[in-house]
C-alpha positions in Angstrom: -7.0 58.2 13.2 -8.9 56.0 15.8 -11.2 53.2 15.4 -14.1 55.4 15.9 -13.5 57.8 13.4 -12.7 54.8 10.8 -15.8 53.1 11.7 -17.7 56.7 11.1 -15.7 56.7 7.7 -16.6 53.1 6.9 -20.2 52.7 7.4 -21.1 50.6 4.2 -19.4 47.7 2.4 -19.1 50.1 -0.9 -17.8 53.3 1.7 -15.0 50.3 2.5 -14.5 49.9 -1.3 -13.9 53.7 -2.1 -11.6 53.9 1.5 -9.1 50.5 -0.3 -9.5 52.6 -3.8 -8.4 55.9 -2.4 -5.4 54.0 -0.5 -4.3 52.1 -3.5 -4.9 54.4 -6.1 -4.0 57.7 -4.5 -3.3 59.2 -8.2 -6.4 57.1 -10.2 -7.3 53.4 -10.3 -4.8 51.3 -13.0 -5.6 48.1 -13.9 -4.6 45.4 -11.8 -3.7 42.6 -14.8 -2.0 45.2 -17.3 -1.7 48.6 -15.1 -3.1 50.5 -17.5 -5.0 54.2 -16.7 -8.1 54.0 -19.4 -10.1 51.8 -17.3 -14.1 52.9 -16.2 -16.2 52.1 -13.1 -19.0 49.4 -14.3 -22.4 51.2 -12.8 -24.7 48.8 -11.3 -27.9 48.6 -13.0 -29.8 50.1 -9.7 -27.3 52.4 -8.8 -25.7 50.7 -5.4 -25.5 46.8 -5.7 -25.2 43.7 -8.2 -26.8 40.8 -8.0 -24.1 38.1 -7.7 -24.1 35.0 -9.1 -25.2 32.9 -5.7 -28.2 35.7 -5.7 -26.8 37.8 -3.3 -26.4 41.1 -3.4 -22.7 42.9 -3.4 -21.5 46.5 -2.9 -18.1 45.6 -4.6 -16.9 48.3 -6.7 -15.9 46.4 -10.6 -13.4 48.3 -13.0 -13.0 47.4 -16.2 -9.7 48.0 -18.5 -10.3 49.0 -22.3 -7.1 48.0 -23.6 -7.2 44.3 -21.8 -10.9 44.0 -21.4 -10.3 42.6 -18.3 -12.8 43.1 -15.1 -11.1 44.0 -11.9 -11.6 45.4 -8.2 -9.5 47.4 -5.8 -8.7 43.7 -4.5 -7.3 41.9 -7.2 -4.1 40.6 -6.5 -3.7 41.3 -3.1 -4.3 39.5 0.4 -8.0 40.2 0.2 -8.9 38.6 -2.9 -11.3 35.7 -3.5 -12.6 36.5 0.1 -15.9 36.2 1.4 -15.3 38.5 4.6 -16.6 41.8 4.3 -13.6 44.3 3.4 -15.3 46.7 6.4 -13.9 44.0 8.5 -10.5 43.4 6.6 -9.9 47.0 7.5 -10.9 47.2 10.7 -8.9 43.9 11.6 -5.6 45.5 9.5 -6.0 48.6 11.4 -6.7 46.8 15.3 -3.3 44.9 14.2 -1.2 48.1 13.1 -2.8 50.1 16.2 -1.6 47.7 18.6 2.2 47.1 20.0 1.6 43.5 20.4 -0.9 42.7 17.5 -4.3 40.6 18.2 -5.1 36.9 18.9 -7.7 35.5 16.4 -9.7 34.9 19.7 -10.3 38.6 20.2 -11.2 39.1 16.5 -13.5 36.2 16.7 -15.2 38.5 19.4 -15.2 41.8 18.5 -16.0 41.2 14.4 -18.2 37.9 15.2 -16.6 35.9 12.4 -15.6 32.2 13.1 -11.6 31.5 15.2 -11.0 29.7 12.0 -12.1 32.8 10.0 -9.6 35.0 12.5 -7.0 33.4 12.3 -6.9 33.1 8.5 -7.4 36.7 8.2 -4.3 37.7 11.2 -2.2 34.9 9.0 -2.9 36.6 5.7 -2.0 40.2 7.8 0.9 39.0 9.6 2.5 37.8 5.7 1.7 40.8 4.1 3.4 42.7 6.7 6.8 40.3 6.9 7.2 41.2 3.0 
């Protein structure tokens, strides 16, 4: 796989969502607080997007378990939860840091993604534990 061909794959913040649910649930999504199987996709109301609770609108794909009654995404519990940045980006970044012998400097994710050096680096530090474990 190249960049290209993600970024073709990837075109939409809820085509991200269904790429991370199809790597982490290869067999079904379970549920991320009690890992049970009964759990259903929560439809949006217009088909594509929720209002959030700053009045933005998200793409982000929310289960929900039956036997816990507990709301959850294909991020819960790992390195890209409670994140504002885009999980198109996450990806791209996780796969520019995998692709490369060397990794990336924050500096050249700063440029390529246009997110803030602060912003890089958390994300390459977040990538960088999740890859020593």
């Amino acid at each position: 796989m190249t960049v290209a061909s993600l970024s073709q794959k990837i075109v939409t913040e809820a085509d991200a969502y269904i790429y991370m649910e199809e790597l982490r649930w290869a067999d079904g999504p379970r549920c991320a607080h009690c890992e049970g199987i009964d759990v259903y996709l929560i439809v949006p109301t217009n088909g594509t997007s929720r209002k959030t609770a700053a009045g933005g609108m998200s793409e982000r794909r929310v289960w929900k378990c039956r036997p816990c009654k507990k709301q959850f995404s294909v991020l819960t519990g790992t390195i890209m939860h409670a994140t504002k940045i885009p999980v198109r980006t996450w990806v791209l970044v996780m796969f520019d840091m995998c692709a490369s012998k060397n990794g990336i400097k924050a500096r050249e994710v700063e440029r390529r993604y246009g997110v803030t050096c602060k912003t890089a680096w958390h994300m390459l530090h977040r990538i960088r534990q999740a890859m020593s474990m």
